[in-house]
N, C-alpha and C positions, 0 to 999 in steps of 0.2 A: 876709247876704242880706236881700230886701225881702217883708213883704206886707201888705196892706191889706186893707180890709172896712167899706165904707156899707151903713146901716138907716135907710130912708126910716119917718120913726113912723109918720106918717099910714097910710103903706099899710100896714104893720106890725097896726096896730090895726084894720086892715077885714080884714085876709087870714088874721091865723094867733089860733090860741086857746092859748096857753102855759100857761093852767091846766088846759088837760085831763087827765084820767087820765091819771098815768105819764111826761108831757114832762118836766117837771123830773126827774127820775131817772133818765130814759133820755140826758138832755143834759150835767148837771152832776153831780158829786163832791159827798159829804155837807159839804165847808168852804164851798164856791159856794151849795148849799141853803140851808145856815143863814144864810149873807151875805145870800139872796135873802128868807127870810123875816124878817128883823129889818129893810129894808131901808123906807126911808120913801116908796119909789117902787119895789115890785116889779119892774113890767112894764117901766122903763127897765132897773135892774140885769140884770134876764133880758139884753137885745137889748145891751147894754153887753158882758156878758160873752161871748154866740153872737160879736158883731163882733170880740171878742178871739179868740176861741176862732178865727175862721175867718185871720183874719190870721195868727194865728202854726203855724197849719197851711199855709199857702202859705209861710211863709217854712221851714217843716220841709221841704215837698216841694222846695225849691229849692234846700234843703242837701242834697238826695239821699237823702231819708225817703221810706219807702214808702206809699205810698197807704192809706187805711184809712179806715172807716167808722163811728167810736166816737170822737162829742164829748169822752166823759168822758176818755179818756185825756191830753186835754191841759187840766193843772192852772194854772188862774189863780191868780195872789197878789195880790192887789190891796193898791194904799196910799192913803192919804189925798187924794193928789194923781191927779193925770190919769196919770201913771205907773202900770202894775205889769207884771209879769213873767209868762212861760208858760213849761211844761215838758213837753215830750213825749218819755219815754224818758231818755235824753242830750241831748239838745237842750234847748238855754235860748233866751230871749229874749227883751231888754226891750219895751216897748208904750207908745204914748202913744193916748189915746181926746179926742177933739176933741167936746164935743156940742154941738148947738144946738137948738132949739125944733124944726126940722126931721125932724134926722139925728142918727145916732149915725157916726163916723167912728174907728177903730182901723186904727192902723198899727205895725207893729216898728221901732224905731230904729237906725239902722243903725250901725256903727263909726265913729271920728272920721277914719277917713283915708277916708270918702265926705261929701261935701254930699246931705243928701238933701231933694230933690220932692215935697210933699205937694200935691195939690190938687181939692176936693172941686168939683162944679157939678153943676145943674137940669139935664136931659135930659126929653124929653117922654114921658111916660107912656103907653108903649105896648106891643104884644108884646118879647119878651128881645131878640132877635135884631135888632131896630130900636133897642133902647137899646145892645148891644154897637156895633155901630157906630157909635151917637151918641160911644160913650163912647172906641172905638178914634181917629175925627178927632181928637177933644181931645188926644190921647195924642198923635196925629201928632203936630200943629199945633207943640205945646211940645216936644217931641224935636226938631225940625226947627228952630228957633229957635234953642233949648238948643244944636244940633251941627251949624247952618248946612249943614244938610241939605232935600232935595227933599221936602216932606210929599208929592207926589204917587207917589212911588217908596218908600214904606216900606210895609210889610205884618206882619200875626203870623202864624207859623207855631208848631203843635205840636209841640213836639220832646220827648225822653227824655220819659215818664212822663205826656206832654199837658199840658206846662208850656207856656207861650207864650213866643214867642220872638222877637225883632224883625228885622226883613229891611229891608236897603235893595235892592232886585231881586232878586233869590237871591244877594247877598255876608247872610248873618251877622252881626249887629253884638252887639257885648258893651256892650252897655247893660241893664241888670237892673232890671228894673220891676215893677211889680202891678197890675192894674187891675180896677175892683170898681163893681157898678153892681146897684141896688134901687128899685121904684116909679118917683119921679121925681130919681134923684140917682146921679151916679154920681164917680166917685174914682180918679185915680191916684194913684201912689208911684214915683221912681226915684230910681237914685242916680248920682253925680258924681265922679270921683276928683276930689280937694281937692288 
């Protein structure tokens, strides 16, 4: 299964305070603490690891993991590289994190029997609900290319659990995606059978 998670820094750094009392211990596991305090860039590694953490919870919930409210449960391994791993329970799953001067971008890597769709873009900076739909078009746009399909007849509906789920008119389509949007940046992820 797929998911993903963009951290616009910029607004990152105007909107939230991660060193206040208690965040770091209500968010991460004492190995992610320690990674964060010896870390030559705290406040990246934080938003590094939250974009990990949030990605490989949407790919838990789309494996049929039940909803829940406790960062820490799901343990990052992090390695040298842009690669590391998350664990939630029984659930595994590897992660590649993309950064740039902008964003922080984490996605789960999918099996080799899919092609998978990464693609992060600028969206205008405004209320949620006006960036979900900036960020839903884009999703069409390339789905509709990608499957020579109508972008004007495709829609998300909530299904099982309030998972998103891709509609071509009310048919269903099994196309398995993620879509993730913060400040001015938002990101999908799908996959392809290969």
């Amino acid at each position: 299964m797929i998911g993903n998670d963009i951290i616009d820094l910029s607004y990152t750094k105007e909107t939230t305070n991660w060193q206040r009392p208690g965040f770091l211990a209500k968010v991460f596991n004492e190995t992610e603490q320690d990674a964060i305090s010896r870390a030559q860039d705290p406040f990246l590694l934080v938003w590094e690891l939250w974009s990990m953490k949030e990605a490989a919870y949407k790919s838990y919930l789309r494996q049929g993991g039940t909803a829940f409210n406790n960062p820490k449960r799901i343990k990052i391994s992090l390695s040298n590289t842009n690669k590391s791993s998350a664990k939630v329970d029984s659930f595994q799953c590897e992660l590649f994190t993309e950064k740039s001067t902008d964003y922080i971008l984490s996605f789960t890597l999918s099996p080799s029997r899919y092609s998978q769709v990464n693609e992060a873009f600028k969206i205008s900076h405004s209320d949620p609900s006006t960036q979900s739909a900036q960020a839903y078009k884009k999703l069409f746009k390339r789905i509709a290319i990608d499957w020579h399909l109508d972008e004007s007849a495709l829609c998300i509906k909530k299904g099982p659990a309030r998972i998103p789920q891709l509609y071509l008119r009310d048919q269903k389509l099994e196309i398995v995606f993620s879509l993730s949007h913060h400040g001015q940046f938002g990101a999908f992820s799908f996959l392809k059978s290969v």
